[in-house]
C-alpha positions in Angstrom: 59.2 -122.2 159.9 60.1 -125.6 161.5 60.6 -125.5 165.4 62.6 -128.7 164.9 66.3 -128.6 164.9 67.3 -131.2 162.0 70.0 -133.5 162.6 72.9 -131.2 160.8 71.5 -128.1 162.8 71.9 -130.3 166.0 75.4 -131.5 164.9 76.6 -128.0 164.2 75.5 -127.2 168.1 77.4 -129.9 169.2 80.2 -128.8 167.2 79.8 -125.6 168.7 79.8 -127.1 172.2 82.8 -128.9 171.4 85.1 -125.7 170.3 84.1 -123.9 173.7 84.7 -127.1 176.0 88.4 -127.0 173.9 89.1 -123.5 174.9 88.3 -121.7 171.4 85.6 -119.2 171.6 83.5 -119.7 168.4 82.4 -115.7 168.0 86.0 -113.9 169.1 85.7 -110.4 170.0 88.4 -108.7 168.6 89.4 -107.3 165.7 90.8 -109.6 162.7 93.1 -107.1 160.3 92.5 -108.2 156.6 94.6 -107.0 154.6 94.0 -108.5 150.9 90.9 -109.8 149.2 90.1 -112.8 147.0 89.9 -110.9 143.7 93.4 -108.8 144.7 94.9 -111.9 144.9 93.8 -113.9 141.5 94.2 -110.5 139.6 97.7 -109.2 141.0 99.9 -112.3 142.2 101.7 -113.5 139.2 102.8 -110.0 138.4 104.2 -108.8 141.8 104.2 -112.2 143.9 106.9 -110.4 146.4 104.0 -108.2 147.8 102.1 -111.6 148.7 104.4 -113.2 151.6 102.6 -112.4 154.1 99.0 -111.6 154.3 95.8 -112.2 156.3 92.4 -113.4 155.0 89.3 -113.9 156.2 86.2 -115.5 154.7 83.2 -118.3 154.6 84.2 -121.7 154.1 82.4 -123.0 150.8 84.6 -126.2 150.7 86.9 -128.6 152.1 88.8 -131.5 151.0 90.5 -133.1 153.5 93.6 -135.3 152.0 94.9 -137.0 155.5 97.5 -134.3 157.0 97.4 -132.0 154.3 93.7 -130.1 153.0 92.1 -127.8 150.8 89.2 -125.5 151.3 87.5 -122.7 149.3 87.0 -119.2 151.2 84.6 -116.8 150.0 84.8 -113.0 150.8 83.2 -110.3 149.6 84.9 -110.2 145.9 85.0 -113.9 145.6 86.4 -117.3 145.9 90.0 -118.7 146.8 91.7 -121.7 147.4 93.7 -122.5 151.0 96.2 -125.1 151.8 96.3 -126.5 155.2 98.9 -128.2 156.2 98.8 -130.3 159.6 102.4 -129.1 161.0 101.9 -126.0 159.8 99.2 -124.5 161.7 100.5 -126.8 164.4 103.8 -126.4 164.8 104.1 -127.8 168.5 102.9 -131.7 169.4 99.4 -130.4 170.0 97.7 -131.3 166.7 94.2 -130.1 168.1 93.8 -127.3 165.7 93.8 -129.5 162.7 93.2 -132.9 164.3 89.8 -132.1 165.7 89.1 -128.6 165.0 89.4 -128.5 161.4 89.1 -131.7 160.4 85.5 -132.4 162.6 84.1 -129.1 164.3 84.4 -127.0 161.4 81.1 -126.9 159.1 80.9 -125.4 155.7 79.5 -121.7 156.1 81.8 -121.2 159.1 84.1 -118.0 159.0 87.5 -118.5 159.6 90.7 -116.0 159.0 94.0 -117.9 157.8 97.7 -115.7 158.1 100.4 -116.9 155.3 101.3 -116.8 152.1 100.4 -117.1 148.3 101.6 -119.8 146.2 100.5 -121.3 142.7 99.9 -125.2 143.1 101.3 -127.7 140.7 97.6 -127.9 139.1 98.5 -124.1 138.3 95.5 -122.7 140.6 96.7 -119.3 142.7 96.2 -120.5 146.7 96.8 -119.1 149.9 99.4 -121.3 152.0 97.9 -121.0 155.4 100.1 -120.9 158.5 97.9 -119.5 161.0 93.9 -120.2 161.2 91.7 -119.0 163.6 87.5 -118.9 163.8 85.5 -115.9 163.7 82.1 -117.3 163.5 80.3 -120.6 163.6 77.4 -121.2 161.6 74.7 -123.0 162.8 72.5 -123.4 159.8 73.8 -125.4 156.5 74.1 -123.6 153.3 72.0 -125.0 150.2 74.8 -125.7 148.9 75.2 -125.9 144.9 76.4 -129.1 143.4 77.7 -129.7 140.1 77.9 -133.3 138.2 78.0 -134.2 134.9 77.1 -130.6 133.7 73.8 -130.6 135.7 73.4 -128.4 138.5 71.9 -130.2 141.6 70.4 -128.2 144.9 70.5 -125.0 143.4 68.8 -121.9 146.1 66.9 -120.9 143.1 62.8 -120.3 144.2 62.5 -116.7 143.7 60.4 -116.4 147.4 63.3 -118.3 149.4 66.2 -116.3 147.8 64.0 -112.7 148.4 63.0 -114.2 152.3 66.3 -115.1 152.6 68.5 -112.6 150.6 71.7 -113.1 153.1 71.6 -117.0 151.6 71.2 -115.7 148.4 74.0 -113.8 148.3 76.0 -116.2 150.0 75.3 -119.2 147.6 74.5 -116.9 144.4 77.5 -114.5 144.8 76.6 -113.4 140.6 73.7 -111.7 142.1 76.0 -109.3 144.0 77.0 -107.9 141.1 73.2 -106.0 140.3 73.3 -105.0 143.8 77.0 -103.5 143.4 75.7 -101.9 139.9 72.5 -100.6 141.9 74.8 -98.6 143.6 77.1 -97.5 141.2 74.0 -95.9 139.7 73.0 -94.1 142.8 76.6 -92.4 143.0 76.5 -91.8 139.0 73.7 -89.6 139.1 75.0 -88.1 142.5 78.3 -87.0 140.9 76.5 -85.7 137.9 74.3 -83.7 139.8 77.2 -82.4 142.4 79.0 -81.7 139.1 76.1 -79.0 138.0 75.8 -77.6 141.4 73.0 -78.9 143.0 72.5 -79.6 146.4 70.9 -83.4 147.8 68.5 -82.6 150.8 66.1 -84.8 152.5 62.2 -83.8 153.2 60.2 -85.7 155.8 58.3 -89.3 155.2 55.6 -88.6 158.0 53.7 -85.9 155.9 50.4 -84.1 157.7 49.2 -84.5 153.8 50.1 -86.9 151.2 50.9 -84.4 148.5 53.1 -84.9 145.4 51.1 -87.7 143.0 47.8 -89.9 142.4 48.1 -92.7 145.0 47.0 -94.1 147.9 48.7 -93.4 150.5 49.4 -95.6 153.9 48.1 -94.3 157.4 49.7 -94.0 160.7 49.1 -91.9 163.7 51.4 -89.8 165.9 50.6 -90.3 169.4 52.2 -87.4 171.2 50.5 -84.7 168.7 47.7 -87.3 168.4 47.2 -86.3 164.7 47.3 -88.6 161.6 50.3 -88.9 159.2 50.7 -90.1 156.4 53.8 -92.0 154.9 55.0 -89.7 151.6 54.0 -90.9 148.3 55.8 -88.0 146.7 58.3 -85.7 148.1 57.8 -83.2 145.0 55.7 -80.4 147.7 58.7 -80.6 149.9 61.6 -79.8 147.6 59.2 -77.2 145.9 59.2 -75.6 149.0 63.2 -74.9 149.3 63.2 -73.3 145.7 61.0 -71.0 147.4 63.2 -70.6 149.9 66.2 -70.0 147.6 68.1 -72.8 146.5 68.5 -73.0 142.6 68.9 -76.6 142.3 68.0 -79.3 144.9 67.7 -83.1 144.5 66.6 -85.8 146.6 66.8 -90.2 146.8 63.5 -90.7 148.2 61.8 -93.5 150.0 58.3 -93.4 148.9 55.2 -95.9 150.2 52.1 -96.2 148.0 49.4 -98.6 149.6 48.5 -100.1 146.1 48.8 -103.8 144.4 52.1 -105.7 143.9 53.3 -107.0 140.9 56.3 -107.5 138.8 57.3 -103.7 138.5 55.6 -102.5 141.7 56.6 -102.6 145.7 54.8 -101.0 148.3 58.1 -99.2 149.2 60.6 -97.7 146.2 62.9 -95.5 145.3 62.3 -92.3 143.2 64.9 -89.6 142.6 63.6 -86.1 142.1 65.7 -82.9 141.2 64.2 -79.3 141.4 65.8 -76.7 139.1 65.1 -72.8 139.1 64.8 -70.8 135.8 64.5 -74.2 133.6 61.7 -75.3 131.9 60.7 -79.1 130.6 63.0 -78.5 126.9 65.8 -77.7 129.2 64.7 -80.4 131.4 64.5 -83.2 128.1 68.4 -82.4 127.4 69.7 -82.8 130.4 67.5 -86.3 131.5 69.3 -87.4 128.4 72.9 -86.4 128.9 72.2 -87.6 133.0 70.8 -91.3 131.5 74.0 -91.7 129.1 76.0 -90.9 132.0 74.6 -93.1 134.0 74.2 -96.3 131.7 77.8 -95.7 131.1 78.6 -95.7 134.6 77.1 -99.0 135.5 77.6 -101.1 132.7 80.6 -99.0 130.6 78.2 -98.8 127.5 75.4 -96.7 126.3 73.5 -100.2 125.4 71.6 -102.5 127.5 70.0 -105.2 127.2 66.5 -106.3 128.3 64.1 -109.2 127.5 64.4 -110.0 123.4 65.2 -106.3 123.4 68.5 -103.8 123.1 68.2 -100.6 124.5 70.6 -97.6 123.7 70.6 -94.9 126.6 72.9 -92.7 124.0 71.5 -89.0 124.1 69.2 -87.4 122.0 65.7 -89.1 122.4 62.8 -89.1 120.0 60.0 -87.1 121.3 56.7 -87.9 120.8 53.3 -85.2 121.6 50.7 -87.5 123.7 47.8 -86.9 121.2 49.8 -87.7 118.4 50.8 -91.2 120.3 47.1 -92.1 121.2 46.3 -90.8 117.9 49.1 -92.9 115.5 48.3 -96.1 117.9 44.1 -95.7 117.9 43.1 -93.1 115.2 41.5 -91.1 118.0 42.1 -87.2 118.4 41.8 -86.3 122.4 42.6 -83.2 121.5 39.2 -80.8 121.9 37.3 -83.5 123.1 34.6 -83.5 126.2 35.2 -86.2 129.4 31.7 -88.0 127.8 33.6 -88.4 124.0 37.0 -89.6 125.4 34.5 -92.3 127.7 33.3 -93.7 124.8 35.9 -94.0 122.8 37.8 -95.9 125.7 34.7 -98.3 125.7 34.9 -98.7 122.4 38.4 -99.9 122.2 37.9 -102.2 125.1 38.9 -100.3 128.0 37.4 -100.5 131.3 36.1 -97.7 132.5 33.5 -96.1 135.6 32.1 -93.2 136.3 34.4 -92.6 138.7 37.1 -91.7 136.1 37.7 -88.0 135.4 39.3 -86.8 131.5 42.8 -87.1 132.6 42.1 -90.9 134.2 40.2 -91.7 130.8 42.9 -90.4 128.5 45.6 -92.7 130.8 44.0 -95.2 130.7 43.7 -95.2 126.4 47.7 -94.2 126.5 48.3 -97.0 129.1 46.3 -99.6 127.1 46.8 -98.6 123.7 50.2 -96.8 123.5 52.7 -97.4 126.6 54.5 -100.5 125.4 55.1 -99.7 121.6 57.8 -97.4 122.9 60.9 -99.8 123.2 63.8 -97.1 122.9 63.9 -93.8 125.1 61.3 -92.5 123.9 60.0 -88.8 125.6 56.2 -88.2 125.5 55.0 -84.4 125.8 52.7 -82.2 126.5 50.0 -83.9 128.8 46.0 -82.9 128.8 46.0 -80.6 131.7 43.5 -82.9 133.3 46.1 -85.6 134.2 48.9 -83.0 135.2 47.4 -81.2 138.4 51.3 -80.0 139.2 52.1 -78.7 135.9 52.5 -75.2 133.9 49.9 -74.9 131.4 51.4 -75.6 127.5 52.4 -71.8 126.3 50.9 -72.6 122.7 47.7 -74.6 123.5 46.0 -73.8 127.7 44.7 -77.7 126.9 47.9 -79.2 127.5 50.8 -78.9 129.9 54.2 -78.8 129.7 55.1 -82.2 131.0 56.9 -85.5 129.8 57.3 -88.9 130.7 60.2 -90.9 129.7 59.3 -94.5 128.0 61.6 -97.5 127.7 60.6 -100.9 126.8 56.5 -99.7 127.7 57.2 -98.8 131.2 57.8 -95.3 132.0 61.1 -94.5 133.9 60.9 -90.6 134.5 58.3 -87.9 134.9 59.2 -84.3 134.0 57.1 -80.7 134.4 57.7 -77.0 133.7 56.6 -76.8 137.7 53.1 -74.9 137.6 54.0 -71.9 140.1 51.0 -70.0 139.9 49.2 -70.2 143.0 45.9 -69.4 142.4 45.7 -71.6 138.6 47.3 -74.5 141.5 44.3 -74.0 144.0 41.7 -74.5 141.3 43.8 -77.6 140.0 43.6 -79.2 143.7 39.9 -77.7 143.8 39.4 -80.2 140.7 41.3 -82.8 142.3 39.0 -82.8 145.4 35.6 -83.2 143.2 37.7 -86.3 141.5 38.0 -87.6 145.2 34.4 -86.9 146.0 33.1 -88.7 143.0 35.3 -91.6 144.3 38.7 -91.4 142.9 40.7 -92.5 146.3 44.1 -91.5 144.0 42.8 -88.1 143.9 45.4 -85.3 145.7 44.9 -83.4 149.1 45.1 -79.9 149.4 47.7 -79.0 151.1 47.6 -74.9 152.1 51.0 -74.6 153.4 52.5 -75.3 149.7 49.7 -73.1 148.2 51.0 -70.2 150.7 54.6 -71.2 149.8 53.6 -70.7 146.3 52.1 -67.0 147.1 55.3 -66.1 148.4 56.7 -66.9 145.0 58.5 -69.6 143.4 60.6 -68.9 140.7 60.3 -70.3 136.7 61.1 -73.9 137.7 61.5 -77.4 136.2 61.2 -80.8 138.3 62.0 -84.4 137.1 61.0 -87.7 139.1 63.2 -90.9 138.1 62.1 -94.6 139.0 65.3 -95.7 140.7 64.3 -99.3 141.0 63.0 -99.6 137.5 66.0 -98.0 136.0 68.3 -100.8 137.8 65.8 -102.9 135.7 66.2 -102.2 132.5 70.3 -101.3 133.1 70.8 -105.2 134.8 68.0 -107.0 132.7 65.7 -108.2 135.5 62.0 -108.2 134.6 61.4 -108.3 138.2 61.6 -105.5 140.8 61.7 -108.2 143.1 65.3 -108.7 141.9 67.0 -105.3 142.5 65.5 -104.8 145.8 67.9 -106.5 148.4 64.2 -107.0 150.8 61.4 -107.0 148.9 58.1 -107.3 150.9 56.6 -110.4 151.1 53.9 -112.1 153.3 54.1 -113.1 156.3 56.1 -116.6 156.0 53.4 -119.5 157.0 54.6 -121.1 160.3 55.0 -125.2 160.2 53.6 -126.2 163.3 54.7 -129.9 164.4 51.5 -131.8 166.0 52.0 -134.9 167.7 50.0 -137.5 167.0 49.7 -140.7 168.8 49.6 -144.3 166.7 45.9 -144.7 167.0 45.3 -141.0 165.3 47.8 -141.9 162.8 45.9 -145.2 162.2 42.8 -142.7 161.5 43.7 -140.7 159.5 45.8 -143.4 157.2 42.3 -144.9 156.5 41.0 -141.6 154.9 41.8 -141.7 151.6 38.8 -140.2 150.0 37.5 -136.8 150.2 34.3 -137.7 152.3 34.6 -141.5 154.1 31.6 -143.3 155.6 32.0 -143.0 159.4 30.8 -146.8 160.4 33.1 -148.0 157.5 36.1 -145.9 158.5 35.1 -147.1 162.1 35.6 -150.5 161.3 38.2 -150.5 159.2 40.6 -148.9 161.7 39.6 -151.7 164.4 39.7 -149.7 167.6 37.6 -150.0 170.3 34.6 -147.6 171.2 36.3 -145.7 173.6 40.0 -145.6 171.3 37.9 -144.6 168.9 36.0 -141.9 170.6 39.8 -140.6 172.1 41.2 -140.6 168.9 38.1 -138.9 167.0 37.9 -136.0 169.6 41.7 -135.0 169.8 42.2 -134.9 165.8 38.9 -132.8 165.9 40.3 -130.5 168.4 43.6 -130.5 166.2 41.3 -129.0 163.2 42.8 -132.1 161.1 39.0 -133.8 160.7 34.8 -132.7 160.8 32.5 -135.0 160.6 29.4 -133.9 159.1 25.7 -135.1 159.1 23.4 -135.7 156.0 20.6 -137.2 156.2 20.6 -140.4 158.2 24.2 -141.0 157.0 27.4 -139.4 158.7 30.9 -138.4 157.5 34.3 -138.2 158.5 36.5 -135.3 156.3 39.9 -134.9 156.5 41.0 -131.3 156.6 
């Protein structure tokens, strides 16, 4: 980050300088009423031009053409991009000329937000424009937009580097305004499923994100500490435990949008922080549970994008209920020939070695048999695809199978090789749960820092009694994936995290360290022969030597009876 203005940042200032020595205060306080928006405009003036005589706009300008006492520019709001006309004795009706003169014709900057009163009109070029009569600032910008350029059908100074536009979302979405649009669907998704769920009765809660005890799912979890109770907490990975708890307490149906934090690797699908929906139903089971994740999807993908069908990659996906559903053994078995079912943790660990999976000791049955299904299975399934019952082993939350005390009664939902939701018949036996977490903690022992806590306050919930219950966990950010075709979470997260930006810091230098350093050209010189080369005397030489050392931008090194100079 550059702690030197360039010479269009120091102009803007001056501009800025220039409006307040004029009387015009470049960040106004007060309220500017808008009353009609770009896209209103182009959509709706030519069939009811009466209702656009008078009207106040306000955007960013994107561009200007000035044309002597007459100009265009282009404003940008929210839904898009108009033209203005600005007319010299209109917007100065008196002899004072300022306002056009000086104001917009050389302290105005592209990126500056101005708010124009007047009227709507269709030029002779047949392009719908606002007239402007009035024109007033509402914010100076001090930075310059990257702005796009267009000639000869290339497309020059595009903001396009993926780590710039997620740094810098705000210039993103200024310059890239199409990249609204996943954003705006992002949240037509969230109310979607909101209204579906209001529809059937259920309630949205929130549960806490400092948890005493990660609980909910397999993941590292990140640590903080509470200083006033001086205890440790926990950011949630899951807030399944939580919403459990209040179908104890009564509720039939509760739901949640939940900010979860799992202190794991980053990739293309995975941020530290996401978004997981999760829905708690009493006196459901995972069948029940199938249907209605199939009826809520359609919904939804209609909702966003007005069609079952989306597309993806090389791929078209069809979110249009029902959904093939396919048992876990019978996937690892059509994709590998192996049968988990009956097997012992040893048999499944050689298996997975001998189809080329990694594996350690540290790995338990259920970790084994996800890692064959990850490896092996996971991305055959293009279509909605539901996978079933689970090995009890990898489900420590769920209701064992009631045809086969092996399996559970859980599903995850596949689309394009990625799952998108996780569903159980909610295991609501307290005391089968306590040996489950019993197991989990000898997993943690032997190593397995995924592993669950115990948490006894939800055991003691569960000896209260929870009602026959069924729970489903959706992958917000992944399903604004597949529904907006972007392979990237990094796309349908307005702030992705990122590291920390590198700092550019500007070192002086004076001309006989530049000489120095212009003679190194190879990747270890010669001292003498650099020495020479340079001409300076002993003691330039010695000054010059000593404060690029101190500057970490050279070593010299000793070998032998020879010495060199490196440039770092």
């Amino acid at each position: 980050m550059s702690t030197v203005l360039s010479e269009q940042e120091q102009q803007r200032r001056l501009n800025l300088q220039a409006l307040i020595d004029i009387g015009i205060n470049p960040y106004p306080a007060d309220e500017f009423k808008v009353d009609v928006s770009a896209a209103d405009i182009l959509e709706n003036y030519e069939r009811d031009k009466l209702n656009y005589k008078n009207i106040r706009f306000a955007g960013r300008m994107m561009s200007r053409r000035i044309m002597g006492s007459a100009s265009f520019m282009e404003l940008q709001d929210a839904t898009g991009r108009i033209q203005a006309y600005v007319k010299r004795d209109d917007i100065c009706p008196s002899e004072d000329k300022t306002l056009y003169n000086t104001v917009f014709k050389k302290l105005l900057d592209i990126g500056d937000i101005i708010g124009v009163e007047g009227y709507v009109f269709t030029t002779q070029t047949g392009e719908i424009s606002i007239h402007v009569e009035k024109l007033v600032v509402l914010t100076k910008s001090l930075r310059p937009l990257p702005i796009v350029k267009e000639a000869d059908g290339k497309t020059y100074d595009a903001f396009t580097d993926p780590e710039q536009r997620y740094r810098m979302r705000y210039v993103d979405l200024i310059v890239n305004p199409q990249n609204r649009e996943r954003f705006i669907k992002r949240t037509k998704l969230f109310n979607a499923m909101r209204t579906f769920f209001n529809d059937a009765g259920y309630m949205e809660v929130e549960t806490p994100v400092l948890q005493a005890i990660p609980g909910g799912a397999a993941a590292r979890p990140f640590i903080t500490h509470h200083n006033a109770l001086d205890i440790p907490l926990y950011l949630r990975i899951a807030n399944e435990l939580y919403l459990k708890r209040l179908i104890v307490g009564g509720f039939d149906g509760v739901y949640e949008f939940s900010k979860n934090f799992r202190n794991e690797g980053m990739d293309r699908t995975h941020n530290p922080e996401f978004t997981v929906m999760e829905i708690y139903v009493a006196y459901k089971d995972y069948n029940w549970m199938m249907s209605f994740t199939e009826r809520l999807l359609e919904h939804c993908a209609l909702a966003v994008n007005g069609t079952t069908k989306a597309i993806f990659g090389e791929h078209e996906i069809d979110f249009k209920a029902p959904y093939k559903r396919v048992t876990m053994a019978d996937a690892i078995k059509e994709f590998t020939s192996f049968d988990i079912i009956g097997k012992t943790e040893e048999e499944i660990r050689e298996a997975a070695k001998s189809m080329g999976i990694a594996v350690d000791d540290t790995m338990g049955k259920g970790k084994l048999i996800d890692e064959i299904f990850g490896e092996k299975c996971e991305g055959n399934y293009i279509q909605p695809t539901f996978i079933t019952d689970y090995p009890i082993e990898m489900s420590p939350l769920t209701k064992k199978h009631r045809d086969n005390p092996e399996l559970t009664e859980r599903f995850e939902l596949m689309v394009c090789g990625k799952e998108i939701a996780n569903a159980y018949s909610e295991l609501n036996d307290p005391i089968d749960q306590r040996e489950r977490f019993e197991e989990q903690l000898r997993l943690s022992e032997k190593g397995d820092d995924e592993a669950m806590f115990i948490d006894q306050d939800f055991l003691r919930a569960l000896e209260y009694g929870m009602p026959p219950t069924s729970g489903l966990g959706i992958g917000m950010d992944r399903l604004i994936m597949f529904l907006t075709n972007n392979a990237s979470i990094q796309e349908v997260l307005f702030f992705p995290q990122m590291r920390p930006e590198k700092k550019e810091i500007i070192i002086e230098l004076t001309e006989d360290e530049k000489l120095l350093l212009a003679q190194l050209q190879e990747e270890r010189n010669i001292l003498a022969d650099v020495k020479q080369s340079t001409g300076l005397s002993g003691k330039k030489w010695d000054t010059a030597t000593k404060s690029l050392r101190q500057k970490d931008l050279i070593n010299i090194v000793v070998e032998g009876d020879n010495k060199f100079i490196i440039k770092n």
